[in-house]
matplotlib code that plots the C-alpha trace (Angstrom):
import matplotlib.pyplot as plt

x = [0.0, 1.5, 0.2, 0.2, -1.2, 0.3, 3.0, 1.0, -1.7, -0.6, 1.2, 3.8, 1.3, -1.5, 0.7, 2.7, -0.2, -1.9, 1.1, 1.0, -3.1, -2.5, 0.9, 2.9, 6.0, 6.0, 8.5, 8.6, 9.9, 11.6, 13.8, 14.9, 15.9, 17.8, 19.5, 20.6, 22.3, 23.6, 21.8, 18.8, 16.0, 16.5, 20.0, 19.7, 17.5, 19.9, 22.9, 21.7, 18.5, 15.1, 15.9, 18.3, 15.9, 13.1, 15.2, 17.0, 12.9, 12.1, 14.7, 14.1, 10.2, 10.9, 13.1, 10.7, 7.9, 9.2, 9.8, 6.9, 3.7, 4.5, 2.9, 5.4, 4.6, 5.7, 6.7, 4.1, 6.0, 6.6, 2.9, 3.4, 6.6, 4.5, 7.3, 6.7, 3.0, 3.4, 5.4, 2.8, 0.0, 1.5, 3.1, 0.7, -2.5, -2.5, -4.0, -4.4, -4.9, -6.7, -6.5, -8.3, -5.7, -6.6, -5.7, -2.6, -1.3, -2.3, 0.0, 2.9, 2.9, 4.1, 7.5, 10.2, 11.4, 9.2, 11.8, 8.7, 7.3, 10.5, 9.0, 8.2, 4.3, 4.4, 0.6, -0.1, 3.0, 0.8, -2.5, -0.7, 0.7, -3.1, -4.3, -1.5, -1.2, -5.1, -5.9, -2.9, -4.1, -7.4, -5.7, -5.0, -7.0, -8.1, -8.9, -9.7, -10.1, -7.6, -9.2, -8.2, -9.4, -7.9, -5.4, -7.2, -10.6, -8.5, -6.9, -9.9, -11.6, -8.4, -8.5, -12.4, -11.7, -9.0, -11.8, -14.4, -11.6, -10.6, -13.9, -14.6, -11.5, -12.5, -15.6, -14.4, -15.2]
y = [0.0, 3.4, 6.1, 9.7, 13.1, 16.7, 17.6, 17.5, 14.9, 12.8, 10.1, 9.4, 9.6, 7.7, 5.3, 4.2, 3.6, 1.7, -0.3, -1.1, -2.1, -4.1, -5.5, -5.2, -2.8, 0.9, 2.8, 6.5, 7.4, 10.1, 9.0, 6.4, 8.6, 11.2, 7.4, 6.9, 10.3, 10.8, 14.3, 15.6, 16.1, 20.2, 19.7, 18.1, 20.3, 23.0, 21.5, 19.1, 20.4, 19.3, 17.4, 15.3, 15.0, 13.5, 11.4, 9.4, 9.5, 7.8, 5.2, 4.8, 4.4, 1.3, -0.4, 0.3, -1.7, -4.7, -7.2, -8.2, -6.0, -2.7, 0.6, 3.2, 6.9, 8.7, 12.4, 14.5, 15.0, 11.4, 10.1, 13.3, 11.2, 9.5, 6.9, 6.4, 6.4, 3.4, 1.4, 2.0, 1.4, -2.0, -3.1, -1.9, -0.2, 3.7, 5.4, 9.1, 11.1, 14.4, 17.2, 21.1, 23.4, 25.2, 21.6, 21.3, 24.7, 24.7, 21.3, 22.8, 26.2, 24.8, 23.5, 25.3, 22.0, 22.0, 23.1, 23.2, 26.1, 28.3, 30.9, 34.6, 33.5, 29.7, 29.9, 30.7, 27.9, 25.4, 26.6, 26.5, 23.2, 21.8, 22.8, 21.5, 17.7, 17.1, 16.5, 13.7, 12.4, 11.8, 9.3, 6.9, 3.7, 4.8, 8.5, 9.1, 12.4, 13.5, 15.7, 17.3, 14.9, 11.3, 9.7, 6.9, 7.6, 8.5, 5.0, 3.4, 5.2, 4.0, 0.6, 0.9, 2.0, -0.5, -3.2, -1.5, -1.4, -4.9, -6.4, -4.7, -6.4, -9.9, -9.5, -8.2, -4.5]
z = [0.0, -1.0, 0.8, -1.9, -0.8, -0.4, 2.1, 5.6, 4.8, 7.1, 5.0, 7.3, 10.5, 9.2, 7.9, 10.8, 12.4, 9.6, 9.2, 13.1, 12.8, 10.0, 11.8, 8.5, 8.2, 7.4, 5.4, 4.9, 1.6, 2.8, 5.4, 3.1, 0.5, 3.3, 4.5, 0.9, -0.2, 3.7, 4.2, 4.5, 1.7, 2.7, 1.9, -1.4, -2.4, -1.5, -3.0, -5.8, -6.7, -7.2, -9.8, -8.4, -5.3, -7.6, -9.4, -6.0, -5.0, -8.2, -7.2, -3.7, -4.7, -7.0, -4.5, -1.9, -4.2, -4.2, -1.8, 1.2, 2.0, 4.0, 4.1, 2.1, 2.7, -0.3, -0.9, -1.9, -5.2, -5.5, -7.4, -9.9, -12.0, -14.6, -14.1, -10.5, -10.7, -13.6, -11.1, -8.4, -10.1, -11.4, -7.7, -5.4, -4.1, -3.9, -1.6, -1.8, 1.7, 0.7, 2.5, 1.7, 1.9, 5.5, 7.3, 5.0, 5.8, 9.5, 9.4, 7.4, 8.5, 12.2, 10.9, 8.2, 6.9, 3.5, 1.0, -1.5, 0.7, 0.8, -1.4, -1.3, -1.0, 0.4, 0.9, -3.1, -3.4, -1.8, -3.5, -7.0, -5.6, -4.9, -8.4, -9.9, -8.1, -7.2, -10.2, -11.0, -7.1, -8.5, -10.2, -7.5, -6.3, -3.4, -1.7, 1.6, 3.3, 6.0, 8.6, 11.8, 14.4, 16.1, 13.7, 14.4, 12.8, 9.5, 9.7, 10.3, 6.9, 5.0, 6.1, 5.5, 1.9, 1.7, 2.3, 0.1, -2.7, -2.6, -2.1, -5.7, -7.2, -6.0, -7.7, -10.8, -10.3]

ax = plt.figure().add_subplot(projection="3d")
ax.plot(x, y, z, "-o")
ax.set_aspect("equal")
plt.show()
């Protein structure tokens, strides 16, 4: 299951606890990709570049699909690579946690380590970034909201969905 959504939906959150609930392993994207280049994803952005970023995520993300069932939190970035998505889509479930932008920025807003957000304007950044990805989200298997509230009632609506989802494969849907 690979969890897609914007920067503060709660991917990494929602998906340690739905990997604990389920009792299979979670693995953020992220800290595998800061393991792999030895810094932090600030600092490759910084010094590298997005580019560079997007493409170690790219290959982080395919490693990360195979192998046994886990949770994988992604990058918010991570599901727009047509490449990516394509792997995805052919090695896993996705599951996109949607946010409206008011619970994404309250989330954000509280630390400075979104080097997406290190604009002039980061709150037109993350609106541009909403119209921009939403629609390529829409894409994935699944979508759940991700409210404000207990994490737990969001991971009980994914693992819901999850349910809902599969039950429609079994029976050809």
């Amino acid at each position: 299951m690979v969890l897609v959504g914007m920067m503060g939906a709660g991917k990494s959150a929602i998906g340690r606890r739905l990997a604990a609930s389920l009792d299979i392993e979670f693995v953020d994207a992220d800290d595998e990709i800061e393991s792999a280049a030895g810094c932090s994803i600030p600092d490759i952005f910084e010094h590298h570049g997005e580019q560079a970023f997007r493409d170690g995520e790219r290959r982080v993300i395919l490693r990360l699909l195979n192998g046994p069932l886990k949770v994988v939190a992604t990058g918010g970035g991570a599901f727009m690579n047509e490449e990516t998505r394509a792997a995805i889509k052919e090695h896993a479930h996705s599951i996109w946690l949607r946010a409206d932008f008011d619970t994404l920025w309250r989330r954000v807003s509280r630390r400075n380590n979104r080097p997406m957000l290190h604009t002039a304007d980061p709150q037109a950044t993350l609106r541009d970034l909403i119209e921009t990805r939403y629609p390529v989200y829409s894409g994935a298997d699944i979508t759940v909201e991700s409210t404000d509230g207990p994490r737990e009632e969001t991971v009980d609506r994914v693992i819901r969905a999850v349910n809902g989802y599969l039950g429609k494969q079994d029976n050809g849907g």
